[in-house]
C-alpha positions, 0 to 999 in steps of 0.5 A, a space after each residue: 785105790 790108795 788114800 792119799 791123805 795116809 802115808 806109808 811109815 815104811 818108806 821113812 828114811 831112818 833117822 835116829 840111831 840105837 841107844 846103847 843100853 849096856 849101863 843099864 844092866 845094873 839098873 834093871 828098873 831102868 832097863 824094863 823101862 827103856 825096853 817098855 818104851 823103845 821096843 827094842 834094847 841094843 848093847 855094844 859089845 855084849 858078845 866077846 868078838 872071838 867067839 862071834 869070830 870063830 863061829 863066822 869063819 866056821 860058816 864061811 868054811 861052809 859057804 867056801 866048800 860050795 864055791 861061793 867065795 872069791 878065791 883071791 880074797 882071804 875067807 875072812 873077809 866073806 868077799 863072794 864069787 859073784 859070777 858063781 852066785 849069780 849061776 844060782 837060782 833066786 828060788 834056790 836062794 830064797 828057798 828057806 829064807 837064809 840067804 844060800 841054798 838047803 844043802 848049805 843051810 844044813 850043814 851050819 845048822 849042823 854047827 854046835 858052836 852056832 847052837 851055844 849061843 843062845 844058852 850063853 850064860 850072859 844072854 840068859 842073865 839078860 833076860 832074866 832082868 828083862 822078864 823078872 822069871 826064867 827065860 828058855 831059848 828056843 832051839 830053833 836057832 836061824 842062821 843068815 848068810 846073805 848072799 850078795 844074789 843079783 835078783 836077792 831082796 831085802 827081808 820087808 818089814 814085819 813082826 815076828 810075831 806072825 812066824 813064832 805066835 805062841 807068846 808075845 813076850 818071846 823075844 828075838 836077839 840078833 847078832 852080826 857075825 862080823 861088822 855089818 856098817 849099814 851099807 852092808 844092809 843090816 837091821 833096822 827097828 820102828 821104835 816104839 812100834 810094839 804099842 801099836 799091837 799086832 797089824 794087819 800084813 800084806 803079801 807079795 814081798 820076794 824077801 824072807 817071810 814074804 809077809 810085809 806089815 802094813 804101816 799105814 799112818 804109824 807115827 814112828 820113826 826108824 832107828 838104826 846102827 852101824 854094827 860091829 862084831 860083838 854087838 847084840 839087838 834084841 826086841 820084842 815079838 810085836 816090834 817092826 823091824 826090816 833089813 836095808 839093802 846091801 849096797 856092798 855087792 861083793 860081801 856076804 852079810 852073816 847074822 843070827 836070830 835067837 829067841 828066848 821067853 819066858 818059861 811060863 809063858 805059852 809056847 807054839 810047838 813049832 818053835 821047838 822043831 829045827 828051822 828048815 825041814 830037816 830033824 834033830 836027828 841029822 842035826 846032832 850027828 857029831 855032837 860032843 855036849 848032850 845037855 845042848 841037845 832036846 833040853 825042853 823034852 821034860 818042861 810041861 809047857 803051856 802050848 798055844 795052837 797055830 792062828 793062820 787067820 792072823 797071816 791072812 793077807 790085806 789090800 796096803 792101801 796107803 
């Protein structure tokens, strides 16, 4: 039976908009604090716009070689044949957690250029400020292609967290590959959240991860943007954040998550094995630079094992 004297924080509309942090990459006091107190740091812009760009069309080259782009727009613009994905079982779709099917989904991340990203010497500069010691990128790099499915689902709110474990310092950086206006259905942060620790998650949710953290009583607000091709939001393990629904059902909405931490900080080992159930192996088929390619094999890590009870699933009674 639900408590009515507890609100659900999740049903909050957004009301505040991201503070953009780029003048603060000079003052690295300034930046800790903000990223200390906010639980998130966005940048306008961080990326150079052609090189997200490149790496856009290269996956919607992908999506279009299994049919599902219209064939009277420009392969740019990412405008889905909605009859053909239609065709598509949800369960195909939901599969992975990436918006297409497996098939598809290996074969962007077989991209190296979609790889690069996260050793982009300005990214790993970033953290360094952030974390005041050397930052590793993980390899286990994810791609989103949101495919406009009738039946697909927004990704609930949770903590990434559940899914890394390892330390709570690892953070994850998302990027839009192309403009993603919130009708698009992008990301959106509970600011301030990451104080409020490691909360109890609920189960039942048909979007990514399946495991939606409940957020009764959080007196928190959420914050968001209208993103542009370039831009970078990046937030820490423990920071509630959720996707909104994309209203433009005739667009794919493309976006990407990496993650960095700091190097002495402990690791899950799972987050050095690819995402999805393939192997670096059939990744690197075709790749030309070798120093992308098993970089961690030689640092002793400090690894922490896997804690399934703390993805043990609660009754939301709020």
């Amino acid at each position: 039976m639900k408590n009515l004297n507890m609100f659900d924080a999740d049903k909050k509309k957004i009301s505040k908009k991201f503070e953009d942090s780029t003048s603060l990459l000079k003052r690295p006091e300034e930046l800790r604090a903000r990223a200390e107190k906010k639980g998130y740091l966005f940048f306008k812009h961080f990326f150079e716009p052609e090189k997200m760009l490149k790496l856009r069309r290269e996956m919607l080259q992908i999506v279009d070689k299994f049919g599902y782009l219209s064939p009277n727009a420009n392969l740019i613009e990412g405008i889905a044949d909605i009859n053909r994905i239609n065709r598509v079982p949800i369960q195909q779709i939901n599969e992975n957690g990436n918006g297409v099917p497996l098939s598809l989904y290996k074969e962007v991340q077989k991209l190296q250029s979609f790889h690069t990203i996260t050793h982009d010497p300005k990214l790993k500069d970033l953290f360094r400020i952030l974390f005041e010691d050397e930052p590793f990128p993980h390899p286990r790099n994810i791609a989103r292609i949101m495919l406009p499915h009738k039946d697909a689902k927004p990704t609930p709110s949770h903590q990434d967290f559940l899914h890394i474990q390892g330390t709570e310092h690892t953070w994850t950086c998302w990027a839009p590959l192309g403009d993603v206006p919130m009708s698009l259905g992008g990301l959106t942060v509970l600011e301030g959240s990451h104080k409020a620790g490691l909360l109890d998650v609920t189960t039942g949710h048909e979007g990514a991860g399946g495991l939606e953290t409940i957020l009764c009583n959080l007196g928190y607000e959420w914050a968001g943007t209208d993103y542009e091709i370039g831009d970078l939001l990046t937030f820490p393990s423990l920071t509630v954040h959720k996707s909104i629904p994309n209203k433009q059902r005739d667009r794919i909405r493309l976006s990407i998550d990496v993650r960095l931490q700091p190097i002495s900080q402990p690791i899950e080992a799972r987050s050095l094995l690819p995402h999805g159930p393939f192997t670096w192996e059939e990744l690197y088929e075709g790749w030309e630079r070798e120093e992308l390619q098993y970089y961690w094999s030689n640092i002793s890590f400090d690894y922490m094992p896997w804690n399934e009870k703390i993805r043990w699933q609660k009754e939301k009674l709020c």
